[in-house]
Backbone as CSV, one residue per row, in Angstrom:
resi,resn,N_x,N_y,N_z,CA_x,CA_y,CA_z,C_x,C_y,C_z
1,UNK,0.828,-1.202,0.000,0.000,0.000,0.000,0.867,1.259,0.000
2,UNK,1.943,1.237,0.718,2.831,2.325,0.907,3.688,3.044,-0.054
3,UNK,3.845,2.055,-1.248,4.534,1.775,-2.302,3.694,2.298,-3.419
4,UNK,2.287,1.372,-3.318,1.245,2.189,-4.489,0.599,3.409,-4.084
5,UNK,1.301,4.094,-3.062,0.956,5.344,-2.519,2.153,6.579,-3.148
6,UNK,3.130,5.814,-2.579,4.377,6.563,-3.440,4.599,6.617,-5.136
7,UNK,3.986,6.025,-5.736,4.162,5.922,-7.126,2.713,6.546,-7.465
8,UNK,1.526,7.041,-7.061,0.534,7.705,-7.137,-0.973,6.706,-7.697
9,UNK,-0.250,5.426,-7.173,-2.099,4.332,-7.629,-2.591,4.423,-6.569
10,UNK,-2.332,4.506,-5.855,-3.156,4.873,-4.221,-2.999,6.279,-3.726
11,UNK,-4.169,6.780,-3.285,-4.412,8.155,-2.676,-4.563,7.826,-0.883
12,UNK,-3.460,8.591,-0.465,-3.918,8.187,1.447,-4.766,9.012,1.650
13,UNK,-5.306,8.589,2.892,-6.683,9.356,3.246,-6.265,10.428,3.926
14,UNK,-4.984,10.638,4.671,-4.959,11.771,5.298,-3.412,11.802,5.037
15,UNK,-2.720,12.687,5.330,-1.176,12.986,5.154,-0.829,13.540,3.902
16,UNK,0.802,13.929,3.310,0.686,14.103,2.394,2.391,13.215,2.198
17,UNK,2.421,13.374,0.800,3.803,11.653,0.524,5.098,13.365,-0.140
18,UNK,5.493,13.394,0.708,7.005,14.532,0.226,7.762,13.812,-0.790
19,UNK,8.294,14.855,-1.278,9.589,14.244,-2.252,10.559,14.931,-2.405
20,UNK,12.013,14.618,-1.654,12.858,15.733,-1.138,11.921,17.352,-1.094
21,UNK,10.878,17.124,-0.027,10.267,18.055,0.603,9.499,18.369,-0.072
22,UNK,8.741,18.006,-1.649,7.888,18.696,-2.353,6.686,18.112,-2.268
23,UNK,5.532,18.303,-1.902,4.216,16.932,-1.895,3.742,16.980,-3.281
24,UNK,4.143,15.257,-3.130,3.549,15.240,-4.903,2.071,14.310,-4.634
25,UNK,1.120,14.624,-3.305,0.491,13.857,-2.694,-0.638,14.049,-4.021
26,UNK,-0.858,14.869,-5.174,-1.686,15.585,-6.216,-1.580,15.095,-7.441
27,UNK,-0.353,14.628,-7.281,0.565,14.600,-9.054,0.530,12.943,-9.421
28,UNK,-0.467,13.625,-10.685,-0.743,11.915,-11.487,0.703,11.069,-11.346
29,UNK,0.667,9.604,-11.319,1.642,8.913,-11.557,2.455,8.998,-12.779
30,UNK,2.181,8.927,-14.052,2.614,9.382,-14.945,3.656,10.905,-14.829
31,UNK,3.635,11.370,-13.987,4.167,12.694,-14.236,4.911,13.083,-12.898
32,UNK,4.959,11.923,-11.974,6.078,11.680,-10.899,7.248,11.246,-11.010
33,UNK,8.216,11.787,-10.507,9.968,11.205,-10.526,10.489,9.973,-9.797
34,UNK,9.130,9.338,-10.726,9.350,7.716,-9.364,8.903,6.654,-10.789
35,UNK,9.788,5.569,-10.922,9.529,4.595,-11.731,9.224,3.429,-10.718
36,UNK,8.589,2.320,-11.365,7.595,1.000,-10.537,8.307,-0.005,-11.308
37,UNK,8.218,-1.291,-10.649,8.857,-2.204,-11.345,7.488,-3.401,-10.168
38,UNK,6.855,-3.415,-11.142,6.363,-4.613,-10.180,6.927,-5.676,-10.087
39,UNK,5.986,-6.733,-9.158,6.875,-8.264,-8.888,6.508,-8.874,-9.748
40,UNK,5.784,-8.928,-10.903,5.261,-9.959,-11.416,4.993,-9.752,-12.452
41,UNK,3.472,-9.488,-13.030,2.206,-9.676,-14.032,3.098,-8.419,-15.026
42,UNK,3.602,-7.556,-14.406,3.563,-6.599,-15.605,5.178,-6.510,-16.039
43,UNK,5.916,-7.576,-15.688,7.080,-7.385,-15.947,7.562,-8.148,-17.365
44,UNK,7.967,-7.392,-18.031,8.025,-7.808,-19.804,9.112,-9.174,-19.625
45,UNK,8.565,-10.652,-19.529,9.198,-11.691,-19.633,10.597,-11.897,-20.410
46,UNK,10.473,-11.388,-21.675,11.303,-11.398,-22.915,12.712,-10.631,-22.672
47,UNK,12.383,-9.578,-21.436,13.676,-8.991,-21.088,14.443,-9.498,-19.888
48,UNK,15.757,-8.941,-19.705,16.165,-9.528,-18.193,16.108,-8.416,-17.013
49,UNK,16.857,-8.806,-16.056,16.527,-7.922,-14.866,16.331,-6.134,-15.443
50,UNK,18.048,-6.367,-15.646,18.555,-4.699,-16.110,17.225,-3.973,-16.976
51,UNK,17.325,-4.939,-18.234,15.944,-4.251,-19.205,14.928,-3.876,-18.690
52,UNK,14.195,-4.658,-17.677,13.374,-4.733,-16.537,13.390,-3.336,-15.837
53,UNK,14.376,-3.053,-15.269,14.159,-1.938,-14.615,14.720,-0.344,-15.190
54,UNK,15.489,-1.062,-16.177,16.237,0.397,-17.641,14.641,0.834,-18.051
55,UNK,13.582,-0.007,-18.205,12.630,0.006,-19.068,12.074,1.781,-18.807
56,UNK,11.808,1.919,-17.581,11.148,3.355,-17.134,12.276,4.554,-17.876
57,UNK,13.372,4.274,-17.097,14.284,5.575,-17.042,14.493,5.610,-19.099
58,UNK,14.455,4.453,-19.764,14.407,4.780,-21.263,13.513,5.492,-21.761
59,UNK,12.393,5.732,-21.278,10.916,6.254,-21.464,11.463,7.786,-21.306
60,UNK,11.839,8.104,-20.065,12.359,9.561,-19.779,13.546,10.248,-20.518
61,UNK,13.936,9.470,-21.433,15.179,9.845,-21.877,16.153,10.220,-21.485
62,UNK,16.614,9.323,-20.136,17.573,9.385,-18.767,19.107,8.272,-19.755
63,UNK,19.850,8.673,-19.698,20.990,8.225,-20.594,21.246,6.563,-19.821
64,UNK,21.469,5.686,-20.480,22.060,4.355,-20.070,22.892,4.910,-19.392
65,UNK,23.186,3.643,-17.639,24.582,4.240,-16.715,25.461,3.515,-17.381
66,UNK,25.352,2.372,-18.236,26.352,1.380,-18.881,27.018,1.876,-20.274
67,UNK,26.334,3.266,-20.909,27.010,3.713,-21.615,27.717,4.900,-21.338
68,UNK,27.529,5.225,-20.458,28.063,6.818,-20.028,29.322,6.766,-19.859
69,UNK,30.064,7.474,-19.572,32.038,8.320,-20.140,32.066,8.549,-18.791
70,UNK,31.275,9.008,-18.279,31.450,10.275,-16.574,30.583,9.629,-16.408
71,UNK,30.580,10.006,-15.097,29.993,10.134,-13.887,29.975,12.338,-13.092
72,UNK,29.138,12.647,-13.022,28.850,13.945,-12.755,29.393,14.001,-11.356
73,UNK,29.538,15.649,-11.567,29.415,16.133,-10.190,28.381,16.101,-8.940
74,UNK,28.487,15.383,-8.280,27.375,15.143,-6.947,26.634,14.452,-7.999
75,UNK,26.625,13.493,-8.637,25.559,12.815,-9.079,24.733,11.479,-8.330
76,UNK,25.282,11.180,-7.265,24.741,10.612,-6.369,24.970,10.747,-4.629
77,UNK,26.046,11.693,-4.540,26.194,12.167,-3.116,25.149,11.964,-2.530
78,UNK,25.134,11.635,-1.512,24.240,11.192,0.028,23.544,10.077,-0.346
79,UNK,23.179,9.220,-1.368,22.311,8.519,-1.832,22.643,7.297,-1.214
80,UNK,21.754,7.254,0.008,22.210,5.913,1.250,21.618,4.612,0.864
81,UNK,20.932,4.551,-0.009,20.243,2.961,-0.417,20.862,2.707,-1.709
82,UNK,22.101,3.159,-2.492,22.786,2.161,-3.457,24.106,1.459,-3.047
83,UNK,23.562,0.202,-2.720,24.848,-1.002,-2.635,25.935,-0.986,-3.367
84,UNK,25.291,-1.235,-4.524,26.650,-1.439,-5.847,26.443,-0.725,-7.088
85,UNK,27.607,-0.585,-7.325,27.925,0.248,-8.609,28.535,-0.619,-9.856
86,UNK,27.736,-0.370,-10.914,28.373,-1.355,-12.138,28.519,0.030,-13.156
87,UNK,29.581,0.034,-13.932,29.625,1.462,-15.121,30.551,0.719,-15.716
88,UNK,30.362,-0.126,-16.601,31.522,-0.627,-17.202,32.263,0.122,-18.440
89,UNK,31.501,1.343,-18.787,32.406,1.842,-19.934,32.631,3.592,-19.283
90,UNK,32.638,3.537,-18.283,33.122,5.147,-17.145,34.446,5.248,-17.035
91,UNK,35.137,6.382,-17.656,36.406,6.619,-17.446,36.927,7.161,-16.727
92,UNK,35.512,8.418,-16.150,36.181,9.668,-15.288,34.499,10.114,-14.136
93,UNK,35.141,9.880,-13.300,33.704,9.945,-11.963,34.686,11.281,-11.186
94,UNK,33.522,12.157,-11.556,33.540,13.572,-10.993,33.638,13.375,-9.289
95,UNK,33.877,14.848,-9.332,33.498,15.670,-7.814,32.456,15.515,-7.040
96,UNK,32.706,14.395,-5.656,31.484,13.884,-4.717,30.537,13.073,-5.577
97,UNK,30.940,12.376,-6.607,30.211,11.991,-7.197,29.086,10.667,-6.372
98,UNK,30.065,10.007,-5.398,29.556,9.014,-4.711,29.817,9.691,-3.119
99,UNK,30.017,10.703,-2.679,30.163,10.835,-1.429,29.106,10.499,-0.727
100,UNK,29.668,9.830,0.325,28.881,9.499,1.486,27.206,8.370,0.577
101,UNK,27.500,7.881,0.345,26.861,7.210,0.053,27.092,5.523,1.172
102,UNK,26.176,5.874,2.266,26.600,4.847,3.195,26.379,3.286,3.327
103,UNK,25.433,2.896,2.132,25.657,1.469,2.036,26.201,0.653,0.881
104,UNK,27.044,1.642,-0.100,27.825,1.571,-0.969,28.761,-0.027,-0.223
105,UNK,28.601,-0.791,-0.992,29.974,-2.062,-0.791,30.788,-2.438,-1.922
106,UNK,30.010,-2.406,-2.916,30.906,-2.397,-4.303,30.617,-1.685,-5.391
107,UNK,31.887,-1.405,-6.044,31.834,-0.884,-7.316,32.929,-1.357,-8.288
108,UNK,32.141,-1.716,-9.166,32.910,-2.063,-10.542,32.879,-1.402,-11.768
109,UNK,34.251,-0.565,-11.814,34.375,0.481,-13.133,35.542,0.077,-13.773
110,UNK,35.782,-0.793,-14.452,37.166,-1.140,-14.941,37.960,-0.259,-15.587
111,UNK,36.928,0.432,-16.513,37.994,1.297,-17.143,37.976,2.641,-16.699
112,UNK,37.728,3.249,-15.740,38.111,4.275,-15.137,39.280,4.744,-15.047
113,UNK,39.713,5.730,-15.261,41.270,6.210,-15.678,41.788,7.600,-14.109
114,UNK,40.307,8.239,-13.847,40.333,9.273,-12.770,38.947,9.533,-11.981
115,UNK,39.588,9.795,-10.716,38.691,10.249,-9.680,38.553,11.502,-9.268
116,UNK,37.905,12.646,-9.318,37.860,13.520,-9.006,37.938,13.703,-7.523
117,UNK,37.928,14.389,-7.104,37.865,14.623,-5.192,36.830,14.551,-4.571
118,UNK,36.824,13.888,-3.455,35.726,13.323,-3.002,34.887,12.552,-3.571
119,UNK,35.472,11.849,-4.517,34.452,10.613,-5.327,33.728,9.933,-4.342
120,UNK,34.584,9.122,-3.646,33.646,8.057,-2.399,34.097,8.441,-1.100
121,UNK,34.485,9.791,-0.550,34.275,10.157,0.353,33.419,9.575,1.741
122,UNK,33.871,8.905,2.654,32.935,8.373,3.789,32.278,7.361,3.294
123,UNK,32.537,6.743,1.991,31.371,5.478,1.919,32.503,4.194,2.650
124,UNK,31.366,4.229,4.178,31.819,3.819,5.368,31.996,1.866,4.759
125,UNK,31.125,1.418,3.990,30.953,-0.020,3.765,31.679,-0.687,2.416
126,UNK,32.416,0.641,1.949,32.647,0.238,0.586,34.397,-0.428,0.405
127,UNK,34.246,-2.035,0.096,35.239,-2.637,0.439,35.779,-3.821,-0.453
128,UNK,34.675,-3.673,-1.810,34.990,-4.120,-3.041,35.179,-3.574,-4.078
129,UNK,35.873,-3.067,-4.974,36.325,-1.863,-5.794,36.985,-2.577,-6.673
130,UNK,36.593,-2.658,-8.068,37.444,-2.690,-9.336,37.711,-1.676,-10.100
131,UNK,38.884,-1.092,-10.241,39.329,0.636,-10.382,40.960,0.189,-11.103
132,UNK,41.498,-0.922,-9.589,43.169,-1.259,-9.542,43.892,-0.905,-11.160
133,UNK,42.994,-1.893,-12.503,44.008,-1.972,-13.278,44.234,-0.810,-14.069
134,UNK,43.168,0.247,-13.911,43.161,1.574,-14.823,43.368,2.752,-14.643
135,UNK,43.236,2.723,-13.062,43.232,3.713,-13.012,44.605,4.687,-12.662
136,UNK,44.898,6.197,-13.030,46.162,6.845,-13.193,46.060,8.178,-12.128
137,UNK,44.793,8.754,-12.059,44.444,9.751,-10.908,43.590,9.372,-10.146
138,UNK,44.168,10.160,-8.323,43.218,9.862,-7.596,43.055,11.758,-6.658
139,UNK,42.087,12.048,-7.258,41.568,13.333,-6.213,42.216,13.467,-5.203
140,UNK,42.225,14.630,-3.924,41.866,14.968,-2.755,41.244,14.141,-2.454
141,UNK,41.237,13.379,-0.744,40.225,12.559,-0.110,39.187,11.805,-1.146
142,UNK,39.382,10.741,-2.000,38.587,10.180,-2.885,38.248,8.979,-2.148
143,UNK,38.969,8.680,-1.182,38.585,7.290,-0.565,38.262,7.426,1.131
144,UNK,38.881,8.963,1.588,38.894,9.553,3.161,37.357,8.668,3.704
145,UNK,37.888,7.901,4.909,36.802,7.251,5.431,36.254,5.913,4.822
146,UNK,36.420,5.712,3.913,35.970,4.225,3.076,36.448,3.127,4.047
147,UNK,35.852,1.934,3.971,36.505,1.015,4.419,37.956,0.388,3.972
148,UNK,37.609,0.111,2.569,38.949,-0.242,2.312,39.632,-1.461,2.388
149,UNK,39.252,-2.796,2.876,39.943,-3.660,4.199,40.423,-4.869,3.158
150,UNK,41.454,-3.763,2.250,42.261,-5.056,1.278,43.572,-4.173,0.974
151,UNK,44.015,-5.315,-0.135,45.121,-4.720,-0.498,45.270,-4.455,-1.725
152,UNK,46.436,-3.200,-2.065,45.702,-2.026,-3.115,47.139,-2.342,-3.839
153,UNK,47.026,-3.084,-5.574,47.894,-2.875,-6.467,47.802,-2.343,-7.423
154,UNK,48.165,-1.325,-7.831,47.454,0.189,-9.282,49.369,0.330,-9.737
155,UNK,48.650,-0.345,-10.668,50.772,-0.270,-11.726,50.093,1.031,-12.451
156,UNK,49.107,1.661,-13.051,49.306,2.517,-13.681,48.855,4.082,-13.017
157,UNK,48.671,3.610,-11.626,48.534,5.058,-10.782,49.838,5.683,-10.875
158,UNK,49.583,7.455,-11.532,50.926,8.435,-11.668,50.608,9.777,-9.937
159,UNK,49.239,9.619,-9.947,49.239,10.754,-8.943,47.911,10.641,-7.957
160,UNK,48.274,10.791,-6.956,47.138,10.548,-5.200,47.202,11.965,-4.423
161,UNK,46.424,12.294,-4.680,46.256,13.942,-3.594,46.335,13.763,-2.355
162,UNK,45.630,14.599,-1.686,45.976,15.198,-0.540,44.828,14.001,-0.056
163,UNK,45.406,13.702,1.539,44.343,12.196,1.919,43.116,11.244,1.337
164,UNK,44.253,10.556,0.613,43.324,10.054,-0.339,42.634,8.606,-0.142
165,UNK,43.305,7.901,1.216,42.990,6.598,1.448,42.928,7.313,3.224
166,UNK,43.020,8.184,3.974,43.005,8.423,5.385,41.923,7.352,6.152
167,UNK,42.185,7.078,6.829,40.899,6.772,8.117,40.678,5.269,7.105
168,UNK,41.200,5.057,6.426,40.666,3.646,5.869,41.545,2.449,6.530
169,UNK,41.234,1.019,6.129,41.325,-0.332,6.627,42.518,-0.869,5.317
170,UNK,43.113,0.442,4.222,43.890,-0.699,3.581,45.480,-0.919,3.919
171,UNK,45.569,-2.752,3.608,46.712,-3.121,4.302,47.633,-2.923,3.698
172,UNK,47.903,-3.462,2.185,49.101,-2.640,1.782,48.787,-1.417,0.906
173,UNK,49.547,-1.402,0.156,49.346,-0.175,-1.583,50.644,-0.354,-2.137
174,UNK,51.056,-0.702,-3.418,52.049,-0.532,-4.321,51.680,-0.119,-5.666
175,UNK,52.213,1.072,-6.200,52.257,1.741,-7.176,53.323,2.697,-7.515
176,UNK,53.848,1.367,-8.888,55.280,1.701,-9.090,55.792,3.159,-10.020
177,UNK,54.401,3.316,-10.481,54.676,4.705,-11.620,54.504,5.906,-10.693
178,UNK,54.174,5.898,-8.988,53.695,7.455,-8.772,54.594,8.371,-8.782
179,UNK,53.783,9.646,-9.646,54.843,10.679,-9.553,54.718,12.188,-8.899
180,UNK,53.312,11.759,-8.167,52.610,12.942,-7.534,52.299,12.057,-6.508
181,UNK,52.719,12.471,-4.779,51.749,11.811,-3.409,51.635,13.201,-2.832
182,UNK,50.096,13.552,-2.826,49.738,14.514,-1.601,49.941,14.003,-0.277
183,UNK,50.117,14.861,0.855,50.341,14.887,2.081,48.669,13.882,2.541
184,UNK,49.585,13.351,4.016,48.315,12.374,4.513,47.907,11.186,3.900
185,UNK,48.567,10.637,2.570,47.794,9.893,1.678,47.177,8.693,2.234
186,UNK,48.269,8.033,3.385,47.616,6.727,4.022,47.920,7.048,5.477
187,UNK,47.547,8.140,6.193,47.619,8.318,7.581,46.512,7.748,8.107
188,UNK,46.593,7.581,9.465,45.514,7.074,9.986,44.922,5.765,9.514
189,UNK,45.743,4.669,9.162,45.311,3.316,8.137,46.158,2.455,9.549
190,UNK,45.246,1.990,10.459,45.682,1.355,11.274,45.952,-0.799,10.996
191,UNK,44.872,-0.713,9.676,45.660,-2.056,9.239,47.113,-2.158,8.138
192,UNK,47.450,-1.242,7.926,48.499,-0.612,7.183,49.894,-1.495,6.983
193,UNK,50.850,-2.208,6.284,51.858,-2.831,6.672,52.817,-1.941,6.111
């Protein structure tokens, strides 16, 4: 009920349903910033999961995340309910792009080449990361606070800013090309060898 309330097939009898603070308690379903994926009857058999749920955001003319180059500035900052990240053809993930995103655990971007600053900032859970073989820049604080709780080999990392792994869980790091380390880079890394 709560669900066909939020997507606008159900009207509550009293209250009103916010949306980052706006009540769209009025606004036909059709014309809400909320896509539905039911469990069942209306889910197009012939496709798979992804198609399944790409199906809405194609309608809006919201760009595939599997074809996109970037990743934006703050394009998902604070966004506490995405687990995992898949972008398999992303080269370059902007400024806070994932900050604080707190139940972040994995992300897989293989060909990512740079991180802007504060990419994953504080994502406190995030402790599976495919980045190692491509990537060459790493922001200001791109990882400050992450978990971290492995060990980090990047042959083609040239440059790491200013605390870029701090307050994290990783045990080693080798990267034989760097030619830029900002200050702080692995302070505070108490599993550290």
């Amino acid at each position: 009920t709560t669900l066909r309330m939020i997507a606008g097939f159900d009207i509550p009898t009293s209250g009103k349903i916010l949306l980052n603070g706006e009540d769209i308690t009025k606004i036909p379903p059709h014309k809400r910033p909320i896509n539905t994926v039911f469990q069942r009857y209306a889910l197009f058999p012939h496709l798979d999961v992804y198609d399944n749920v790409a199906f809405g955001l194609k309608l809006k003319d919201l760009p595939e995340f599997t074809n996109a180059s970037h990743i934006d500035d703050n394009a998902f900052n604070g966004a506490s309910s995405i687990v995992s990240i898949s972008a398999p053809s992303v080269t370059f993930i902007s400024n806070n792009a994932f900050s604080q995103c707190s139940s972040l655990e994995t992300v897989n971007c293989p060909l990512v080449s740079e991180i802007a600053y504060n990419g994953f900032y504080q994502c406190t859970k995030l402790d599976n990361i495919n980045i190692w073989e491509s990537i060459e820049t790493l922001g200001d604080r791109v990882f400050y606070g992450a978990s971290l709780n492995m060990s980090i080999v990047a042959n083609k990392l040239t440059s790491v800013g200013v605390s870029v792994f701090n307050s994290t869980k990783v045990k080693s790091f080798v990267a034989k090309q760097l030619e830029y380390i900002g200050n702080n880079m692995l302070s505070s890394c108490p599993e550290l060898t």
